[in-house]
C-alpha positions in Angstrom: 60.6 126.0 94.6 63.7 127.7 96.0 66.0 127.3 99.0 68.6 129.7 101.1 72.0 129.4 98.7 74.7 127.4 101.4 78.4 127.9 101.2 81.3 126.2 102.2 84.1 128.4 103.8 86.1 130.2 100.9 90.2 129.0 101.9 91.7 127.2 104.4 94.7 128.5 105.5 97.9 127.0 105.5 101.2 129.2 107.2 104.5 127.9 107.0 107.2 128.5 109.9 108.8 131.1 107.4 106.2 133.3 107.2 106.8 133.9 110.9 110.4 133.9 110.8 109.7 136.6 108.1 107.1 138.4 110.6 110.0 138.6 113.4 112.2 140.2 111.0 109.9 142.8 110.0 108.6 143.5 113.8 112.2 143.6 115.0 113.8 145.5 111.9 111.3 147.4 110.3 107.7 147.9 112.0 109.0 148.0 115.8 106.3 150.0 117.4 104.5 150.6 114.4 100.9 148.9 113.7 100.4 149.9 110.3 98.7 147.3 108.2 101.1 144.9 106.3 99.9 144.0 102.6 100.4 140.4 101.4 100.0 138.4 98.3 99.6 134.6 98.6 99.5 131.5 96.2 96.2 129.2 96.4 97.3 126.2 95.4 94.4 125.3 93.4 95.6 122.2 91.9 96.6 120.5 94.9 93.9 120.7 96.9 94.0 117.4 99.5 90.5 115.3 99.0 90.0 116.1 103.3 89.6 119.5 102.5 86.4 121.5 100.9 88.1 124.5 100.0 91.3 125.7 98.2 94.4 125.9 100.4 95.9 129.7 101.5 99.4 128.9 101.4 101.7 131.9 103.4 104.8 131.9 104.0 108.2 134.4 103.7 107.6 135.1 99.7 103.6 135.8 100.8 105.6 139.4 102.2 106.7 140.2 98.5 104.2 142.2 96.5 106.7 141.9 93.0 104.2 141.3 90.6 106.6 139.5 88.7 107.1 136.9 90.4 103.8 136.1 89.9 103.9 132.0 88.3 101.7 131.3 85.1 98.7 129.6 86.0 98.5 129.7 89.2 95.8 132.3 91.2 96.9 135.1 93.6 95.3 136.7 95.8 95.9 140.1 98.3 95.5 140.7 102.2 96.2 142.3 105.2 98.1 141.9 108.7 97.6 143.5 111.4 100.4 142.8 114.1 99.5 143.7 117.6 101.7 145.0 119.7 100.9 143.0 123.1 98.8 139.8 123.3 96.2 141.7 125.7 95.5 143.9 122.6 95.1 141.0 120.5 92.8 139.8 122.8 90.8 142.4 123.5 90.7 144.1 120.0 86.7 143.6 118.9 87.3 140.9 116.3 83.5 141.3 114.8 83.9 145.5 114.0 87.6 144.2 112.9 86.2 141.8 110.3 83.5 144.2 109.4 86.2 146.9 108.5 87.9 144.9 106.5 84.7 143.4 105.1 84.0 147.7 103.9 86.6 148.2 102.9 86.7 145.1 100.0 83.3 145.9 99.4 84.5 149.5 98.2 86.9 147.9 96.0 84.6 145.5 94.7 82.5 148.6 93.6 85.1 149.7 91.1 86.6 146.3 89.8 84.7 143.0 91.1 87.7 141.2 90.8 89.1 142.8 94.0 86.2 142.4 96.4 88.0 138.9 97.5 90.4 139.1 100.0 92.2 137.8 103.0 93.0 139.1 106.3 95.2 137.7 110.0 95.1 139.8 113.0 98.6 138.5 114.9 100.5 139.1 117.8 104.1 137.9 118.1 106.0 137.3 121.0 109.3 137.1 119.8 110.8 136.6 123.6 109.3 133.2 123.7 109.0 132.7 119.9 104.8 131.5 119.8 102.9 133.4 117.9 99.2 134.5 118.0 96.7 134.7 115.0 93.4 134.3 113.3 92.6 134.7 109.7 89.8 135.5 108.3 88.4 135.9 104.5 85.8 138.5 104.7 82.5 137.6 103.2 79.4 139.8 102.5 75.7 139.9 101.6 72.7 141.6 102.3 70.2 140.6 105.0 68.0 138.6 102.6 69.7 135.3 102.0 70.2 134.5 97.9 68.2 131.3 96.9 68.7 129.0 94.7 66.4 127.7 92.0 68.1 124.7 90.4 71.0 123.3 90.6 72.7 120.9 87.6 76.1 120.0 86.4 77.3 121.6 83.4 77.8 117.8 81.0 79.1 119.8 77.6 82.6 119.4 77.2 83.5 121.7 75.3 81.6 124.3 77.1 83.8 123.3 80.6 87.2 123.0 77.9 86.2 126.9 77.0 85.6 128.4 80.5 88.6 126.7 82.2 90.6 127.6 79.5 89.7 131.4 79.9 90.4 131.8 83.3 93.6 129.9 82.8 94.5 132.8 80.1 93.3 135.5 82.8 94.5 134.4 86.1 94.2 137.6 87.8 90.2 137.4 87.2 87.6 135.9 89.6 84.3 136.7 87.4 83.8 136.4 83.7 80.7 137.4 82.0 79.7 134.4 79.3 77.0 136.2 76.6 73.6 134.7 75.1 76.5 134.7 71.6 78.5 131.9 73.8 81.7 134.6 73.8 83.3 134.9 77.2 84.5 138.3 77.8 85.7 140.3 81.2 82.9 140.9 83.3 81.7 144.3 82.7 79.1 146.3 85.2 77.3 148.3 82.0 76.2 145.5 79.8 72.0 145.0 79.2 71.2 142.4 81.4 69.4 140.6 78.9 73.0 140.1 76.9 74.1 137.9 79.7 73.4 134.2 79.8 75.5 133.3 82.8 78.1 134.7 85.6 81.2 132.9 85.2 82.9 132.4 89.0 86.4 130.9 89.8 84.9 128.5 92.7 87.3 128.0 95.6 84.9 125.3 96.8 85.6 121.5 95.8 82.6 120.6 97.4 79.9 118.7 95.1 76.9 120.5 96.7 78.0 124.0 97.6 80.4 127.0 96.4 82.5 128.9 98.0 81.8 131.5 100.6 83.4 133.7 98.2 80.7 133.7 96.2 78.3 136.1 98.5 80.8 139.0 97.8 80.5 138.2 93.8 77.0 138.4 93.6 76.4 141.1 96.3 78.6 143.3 94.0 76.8 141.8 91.2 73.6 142.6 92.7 74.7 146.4 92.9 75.2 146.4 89.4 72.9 144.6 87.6 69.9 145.9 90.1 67.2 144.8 87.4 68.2 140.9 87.7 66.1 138.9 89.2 67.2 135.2 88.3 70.8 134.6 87.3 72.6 131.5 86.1 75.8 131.2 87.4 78.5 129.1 86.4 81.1 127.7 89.3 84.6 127.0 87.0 86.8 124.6 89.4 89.9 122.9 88.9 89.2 119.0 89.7 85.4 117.8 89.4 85.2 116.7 85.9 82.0 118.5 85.1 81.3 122.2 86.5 78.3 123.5 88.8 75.1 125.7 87.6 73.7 127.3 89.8 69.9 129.4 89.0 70.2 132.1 91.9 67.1 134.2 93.0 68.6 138.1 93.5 66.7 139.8 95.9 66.8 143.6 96.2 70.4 144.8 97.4 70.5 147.5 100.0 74.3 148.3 100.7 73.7 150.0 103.6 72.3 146.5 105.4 74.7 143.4 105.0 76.1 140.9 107.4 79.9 139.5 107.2 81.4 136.9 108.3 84.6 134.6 107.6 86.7 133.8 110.8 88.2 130.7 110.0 87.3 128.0 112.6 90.2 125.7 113.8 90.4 121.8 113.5 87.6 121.1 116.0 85.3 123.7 114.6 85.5 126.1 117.0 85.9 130.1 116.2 88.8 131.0 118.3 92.3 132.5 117.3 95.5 129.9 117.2 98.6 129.4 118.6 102.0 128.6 117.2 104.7 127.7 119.4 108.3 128.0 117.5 110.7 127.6 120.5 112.2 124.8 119.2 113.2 126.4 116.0 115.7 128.5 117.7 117.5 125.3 118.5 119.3 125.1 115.7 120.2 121.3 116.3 116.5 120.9 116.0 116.2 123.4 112.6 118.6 121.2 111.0 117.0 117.8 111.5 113.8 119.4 110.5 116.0 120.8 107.2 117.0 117.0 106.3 113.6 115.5 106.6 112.1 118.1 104.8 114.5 117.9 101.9 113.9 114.3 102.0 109.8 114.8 102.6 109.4 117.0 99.5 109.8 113.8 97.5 106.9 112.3 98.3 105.0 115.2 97.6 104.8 114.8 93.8 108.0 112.3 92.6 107.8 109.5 94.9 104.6 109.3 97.0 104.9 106.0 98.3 108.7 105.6 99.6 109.0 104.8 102.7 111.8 107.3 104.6 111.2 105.4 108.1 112.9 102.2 106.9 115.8 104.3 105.6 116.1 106.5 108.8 116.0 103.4 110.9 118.1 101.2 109.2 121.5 101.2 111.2 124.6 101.0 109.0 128.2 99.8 110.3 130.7 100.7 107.5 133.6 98.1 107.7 136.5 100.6 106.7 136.5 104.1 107.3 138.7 105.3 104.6 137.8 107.2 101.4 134.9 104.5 100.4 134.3 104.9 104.3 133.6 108.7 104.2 131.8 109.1 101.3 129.4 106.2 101.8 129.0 108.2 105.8 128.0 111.6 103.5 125.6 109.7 100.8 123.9 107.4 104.2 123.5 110.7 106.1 121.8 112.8 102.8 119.2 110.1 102.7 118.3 110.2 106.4 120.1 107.2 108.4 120.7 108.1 112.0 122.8 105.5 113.0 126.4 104.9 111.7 129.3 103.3 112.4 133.0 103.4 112.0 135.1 100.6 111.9 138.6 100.6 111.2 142.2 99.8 112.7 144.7 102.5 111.4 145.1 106.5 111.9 144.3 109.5 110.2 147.4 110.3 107.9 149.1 113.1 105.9 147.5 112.1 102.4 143.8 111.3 104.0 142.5 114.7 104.7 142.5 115.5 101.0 140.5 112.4 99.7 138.5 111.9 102.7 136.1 114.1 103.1 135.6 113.5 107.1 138.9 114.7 107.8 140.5 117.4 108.2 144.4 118.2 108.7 144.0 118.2 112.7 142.6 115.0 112.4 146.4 113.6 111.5 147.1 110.9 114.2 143.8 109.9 115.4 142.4 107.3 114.8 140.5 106.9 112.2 137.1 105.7 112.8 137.0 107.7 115.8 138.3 110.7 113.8 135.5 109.9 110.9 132.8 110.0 113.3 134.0 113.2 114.5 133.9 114.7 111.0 130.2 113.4 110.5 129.2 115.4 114.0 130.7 118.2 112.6 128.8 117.7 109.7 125.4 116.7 111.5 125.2 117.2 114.9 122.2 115.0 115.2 123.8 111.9 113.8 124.3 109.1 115.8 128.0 108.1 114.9 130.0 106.2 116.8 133.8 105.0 116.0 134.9 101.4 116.8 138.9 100.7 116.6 139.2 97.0 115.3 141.5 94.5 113.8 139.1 91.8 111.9 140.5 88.6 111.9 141.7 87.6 108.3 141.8 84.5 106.3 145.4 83.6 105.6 146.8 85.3 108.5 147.7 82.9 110.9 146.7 83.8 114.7 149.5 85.1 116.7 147.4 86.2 120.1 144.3 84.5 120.4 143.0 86.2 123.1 143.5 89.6 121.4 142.0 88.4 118.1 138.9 86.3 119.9 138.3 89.3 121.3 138.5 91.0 117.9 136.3 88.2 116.5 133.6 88.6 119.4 133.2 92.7 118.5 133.2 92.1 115.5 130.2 89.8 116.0 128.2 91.7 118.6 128.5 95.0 115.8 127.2 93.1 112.8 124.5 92.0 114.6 123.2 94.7 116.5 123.5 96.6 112.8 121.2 96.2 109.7 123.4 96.6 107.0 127.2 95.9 106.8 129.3 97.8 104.0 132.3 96.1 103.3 134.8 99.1 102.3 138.4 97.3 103.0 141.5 97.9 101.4 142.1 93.8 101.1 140.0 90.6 100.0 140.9 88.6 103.1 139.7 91.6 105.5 136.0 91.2 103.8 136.0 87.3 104.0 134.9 86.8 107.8 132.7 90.1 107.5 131.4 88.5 104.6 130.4 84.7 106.1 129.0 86.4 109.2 126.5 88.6 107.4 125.5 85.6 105.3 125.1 83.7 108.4 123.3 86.0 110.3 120.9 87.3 107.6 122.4 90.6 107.1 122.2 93.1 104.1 126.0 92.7 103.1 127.1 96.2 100.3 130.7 95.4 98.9 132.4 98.0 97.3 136.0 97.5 95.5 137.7 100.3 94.0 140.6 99.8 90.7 142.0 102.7 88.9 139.7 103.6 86.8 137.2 100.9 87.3 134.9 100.1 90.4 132.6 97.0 91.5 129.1 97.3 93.8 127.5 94.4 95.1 125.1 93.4 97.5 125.6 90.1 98.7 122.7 87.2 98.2 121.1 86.1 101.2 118.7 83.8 102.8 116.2 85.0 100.9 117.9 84.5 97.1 120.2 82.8 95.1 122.7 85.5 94.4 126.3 85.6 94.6 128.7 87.4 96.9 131.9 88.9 96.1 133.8 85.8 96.4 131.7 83.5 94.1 133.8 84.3 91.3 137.2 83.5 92.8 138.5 79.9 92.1 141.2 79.8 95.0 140.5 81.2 98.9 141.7 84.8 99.5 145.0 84.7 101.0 147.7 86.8 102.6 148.1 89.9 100.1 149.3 92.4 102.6 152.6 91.0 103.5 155.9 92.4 101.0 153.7 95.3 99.1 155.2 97.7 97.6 154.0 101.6 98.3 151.7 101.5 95.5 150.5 98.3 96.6 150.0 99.4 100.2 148.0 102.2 99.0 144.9 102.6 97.0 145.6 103.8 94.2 142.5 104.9 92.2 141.4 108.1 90.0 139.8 110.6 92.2 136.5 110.7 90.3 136.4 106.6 91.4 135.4 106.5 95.1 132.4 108.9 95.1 131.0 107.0 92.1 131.3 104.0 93.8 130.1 104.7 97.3 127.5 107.1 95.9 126.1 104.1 93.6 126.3 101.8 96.3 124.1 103.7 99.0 121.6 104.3 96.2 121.6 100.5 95.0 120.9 100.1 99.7 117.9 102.7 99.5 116.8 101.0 96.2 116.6 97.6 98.1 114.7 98.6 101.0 111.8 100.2 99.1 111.5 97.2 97.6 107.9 95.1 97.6 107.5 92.0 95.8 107.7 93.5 92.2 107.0 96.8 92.9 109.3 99.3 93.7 109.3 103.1 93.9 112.8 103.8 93.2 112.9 101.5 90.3 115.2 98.2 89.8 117.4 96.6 92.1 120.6 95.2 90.3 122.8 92.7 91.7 126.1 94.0 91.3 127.2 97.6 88.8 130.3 97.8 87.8 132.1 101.1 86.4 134.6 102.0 83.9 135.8 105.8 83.7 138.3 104.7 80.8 134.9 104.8 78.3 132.1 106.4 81.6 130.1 103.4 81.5 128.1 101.0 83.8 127.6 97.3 83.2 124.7 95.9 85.5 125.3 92.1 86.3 123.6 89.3 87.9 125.7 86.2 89.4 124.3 83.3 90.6 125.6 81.8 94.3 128.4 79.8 93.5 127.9 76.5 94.9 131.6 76.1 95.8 132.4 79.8 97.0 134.7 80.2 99.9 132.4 83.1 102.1 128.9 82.3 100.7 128.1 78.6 100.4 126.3 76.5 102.3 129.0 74.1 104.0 130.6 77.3 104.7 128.0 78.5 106.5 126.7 75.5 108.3 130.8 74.9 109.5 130.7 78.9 110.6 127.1 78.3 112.6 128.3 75.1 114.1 132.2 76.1 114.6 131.9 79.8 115.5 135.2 80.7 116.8 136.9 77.3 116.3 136.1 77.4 112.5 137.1 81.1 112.3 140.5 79.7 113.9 140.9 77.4 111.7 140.1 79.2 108.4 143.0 82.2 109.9 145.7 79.8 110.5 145.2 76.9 107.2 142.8 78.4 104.3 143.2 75.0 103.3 140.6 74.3 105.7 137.7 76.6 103.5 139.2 74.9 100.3 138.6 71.5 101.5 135.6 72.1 103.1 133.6 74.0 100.3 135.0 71.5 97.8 137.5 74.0 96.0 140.1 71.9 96.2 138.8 69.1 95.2 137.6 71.3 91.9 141.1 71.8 91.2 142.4 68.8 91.8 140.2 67.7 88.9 141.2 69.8 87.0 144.8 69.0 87.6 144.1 65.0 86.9 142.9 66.4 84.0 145.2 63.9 81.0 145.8 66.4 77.7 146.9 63.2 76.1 143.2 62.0 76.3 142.4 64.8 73.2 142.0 63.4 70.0 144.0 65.9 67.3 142.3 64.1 64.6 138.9 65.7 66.2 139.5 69.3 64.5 140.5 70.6 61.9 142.0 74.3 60.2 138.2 75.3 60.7 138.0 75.4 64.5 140.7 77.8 65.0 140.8 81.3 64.7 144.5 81.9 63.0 145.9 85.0 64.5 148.4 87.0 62.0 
């Protein structure tokens, strides 16, 4: 018992904003009045073919305009059309679409008649109305067949392995071929139009179709030719060679009697509610090029979860609003490497002004820049850079441990901004050119739950670390130091008032620290799709190596421990006071002095000699 053969449409089409762009130019500089018919080559992207769909994606865009054969790609499957370009949408509209298709339908079945291969095809009737930038189309894949449906017999999967390992593998040596002929011997060979019918075991089709119950559309124009050729068949097996399913179709088609002069087309692709009717593609906002370059940055950033990262998240990066504490050289190249990964909210903070040496060092400025002030200045530069960023410049004196308070109402009004900015921001980087400047910065991200980046810079060396929080044990930048930072501003020298680094040092540093940010935000529970999440990295350019650490929250630390914390969140500005005009106050209170004091108490008298000997000592000559 036999049925009518069903199909599945033979592409979908996909057509990227370029192949328009590349349409305008040709309309504007080359066609003008002209309708001729425009030749294209596409990829189908047969390997990535999204489980929604049933059919192999057309992918056009500005290369699809290029007919080079060489740029043809191993492996992957080509294939030719048409454009026809009207030259006013009421031609478009009221061109007859059904003789169009038909045309086009003729004129593949002509050259199907002398090589099979080339009675597939693709074809867009298009009108582009480059005053208001939309365009018009349709595409079609012309399909043919004779009034008598083909009907199939049987149906079964091919299970031999090594017969589905040796067709794939032939039409992965012979990309430019759509039909094979496999002989009653088991050779595969070209398919060939004069071969006794009784030599052939089974047609061999590159299916377009993913679909488990039905081939591609495509597949009417094979056998039709097929039919014209081999007009003695009556039953033919015919093999459908796909990419994914693990086991390929076979398919027993009943021929009937072919009659060229009678068959029926069709192939006008249907849009996403299954409708036949053209589309329409509004580009306007492309020619805003504020709008072309956000679209740019995402896209860069998109393309990685196409194949390399699938499951990063580039929302929680886009959102995540950064205030960078210092907007210096770590400043401006932490700004660039933030803005490269998609964050749209940055900023500045900083209290001095753009001077002679910056411009050269800090990539945000520029000699005009000289005498402004500097966050402002920096968030300038990143406009200039991205027009669509959200920077904003914020001129600030933090309040610093070890500096006793000489206005209070200027600096509580310091302290206050500095408060409302840290938390109205996500993540603080601490990019300072002194320890004290970090300490307040430090206490209230702690305190308020903040992701805290430090980043120190040394001549040839260089320290990342992100702060421990609520959530972990880890340390901060001050969990190491024994003493409270103090005044280290005062009666510098010039190379002390300066940061004096290798220019190689700063990129490194700020580079590694927004990556170690973007690291920690993808990450969930154990997994992460960046990778690991260190602690703290720290650099050496005298041998170009990287140590990762992990430090534990030092129980006694002057920014991070809990006393501290508790005084800051009970205290607020009174504790701050404090802190600025007697660090005493933060060694007493998170029990570093009393540390040293034991340590001072400490009798060296109380050591027994007698208790070593020679042995215990390494003698240095």
């Amino acid at each position: 018992m036999s049925t009518d053969l069903n199909f599945v449409p033979a592409l979908e089409s996909f057509l990227d904003t370029s192949f328009f762009q590349e349409l305008s130019r040709l309309k504007l500089e080359e066609q003008k009045l002209d309708t001729k018919t425009i030749p294209l080559l596409a990829k189908l992207n047969i390997a990535q073919i999204p489980s929604t769909s049933n059919s192999v994606h057309l992918f056009l865009d500005k290369a699809s305009f290029d007919l080079t054969e060489t740029k043809l790609e191993p492996r992957n499957i080509y294939i030719h059309g048409r454009l026809y370009n009207c030259n006013t949408l009421e031609e478009f509209k009221l061109l007859n679409k059904q003789k169009y298709l038909a045309d086009e339908a003729a004129l593949l079945i002509e050259s199907g008649k002398k090589d099979i291969n080339k009675s597939l095809g693709f074809s867009i009737l298009s009108f582009a109305d480059l005053k208001k930038y939309k365009f018009y189309y349709w595409v079609c894949t012309p399909t043919f067949q004779i009034h008598r449906n083909f009907s199939l017999v049987d149906k079964s999967n091919i299970i031999d392995d090594a017969v589905v390992h040796k067709e794939r593998e032939w039409f992965d040596d012979n990309q430019n071929n759509w039909v094979a002929i496999r002989k009653q011997n088991g050779s595969i060979t070209p398919y060939e139009k004069n071969l006794d019918i009784k030599d052939v075991n089974a047609l061999l089709v590159r299916d377009t179709s993913i679909n488990s119950e039905y081939p591609s559309a495509f597949l009417k124009n094979i056998l039709t030719i097929c039919c014209g050729d081999y007009p003695e068949a009556e039953l033919l097996d015919v093999h459908l060679v796909r990419n994914k399913p693990v086991n390929l179709l076979k398919l027993s088609i009943r021929i009937p009697k072919l009659e060229f002069d009678e068959y029926k087309t069709s192939g006008w692709e249907s849009n996403n509610q299954g409708k036949l009717i053209p589309r329409a593609l509004d580009l306007s906002s492309l020619i805003d090029p504020l709008k072309v370059a956000g679209q740019s940055v995402d896209l860069n950033l998109k393309l990685m979860k196409w194949r390399i990262a699938p499951d990063i998240n580039l929302e929680v990066i886009k959102n995540n609003k950064i205030l960078l504490l210092g907007s210096g050289t770590l400043g401006c190249y932490v700004a660039r490497s933030l803005m490269a990964w998609g964050c749209r909210k940055i900023t500045f903070v900083d209290n001095g002004t753009v001077s002679l040496s910056n411009p050269v060092r800090q990539p945000l400025f520029e000699f005009s820049d000289v005498g402004k002030e500097k966050s402002i200045a920096a968030a300038e530069g990143l406009k200039r850079v991205f027009p669509l960023i959200d920077a904003v410049g914020d001129q600030l004196n933090v309040p610093m441990i070890g500096h006793p308070i000489k206005n209070e109402e200027h600096e509580h009004a310091d302290y206050i901004k500095l408060v409302n900015l840290i938390e109205s921001h996500d993540t603080i980087f601490l990019l300072m050119d002194s320890r004290e400047t970090r300490w307040l910065p430090a206490v209230i991200g702690k305190a308020l739950n903040k992701n805290v980046m430090n980043v120190a810079l040394g001549f040839d060396s260089y320290l990342v670390i992100k702060h421990g929080n609520i959530q972990n044990d880890l340390g901060c930048y001050f969990c190491n130091d024994i003493v409270v930072p103090t005044d280290s501003i005062s009666d510098r020298t010039l190379d002390q008032m300066c940061t004096v680094t290798r220019p190689g040092v700063a990129p490194l540093a700020a580079s590694q620290a927004v990556e170690l940010l973007v690291s920690s935000l993808q990450h969930s529970g154990k997994d992460n799709v960046l990778g690991e999440v260190p602690h703290q990295l720290r650099g050496f350019l005298s041998n170009f190596s990287t140590v990762k650490l992990k430090t534990p929250a030092y129980g006694h630390c002057s920014a991070c421990s809990s006393p501290i914390i508790s005084g800051y969140l009970e205290g607020g500005w009174d504790f701050v006071k404090n802190a600025l005009n007697n660090p005493m106050f933060i060694e007493d209170l998170c029990g570093l002095s009393k540390i040293k004091q034991e340590v001072e108490d400490m009798d060296l008298n109380d050591f027994d000699d007698e208790m070593y000997d020679d042995d215990d000592f390494e003698i240095l000559e």
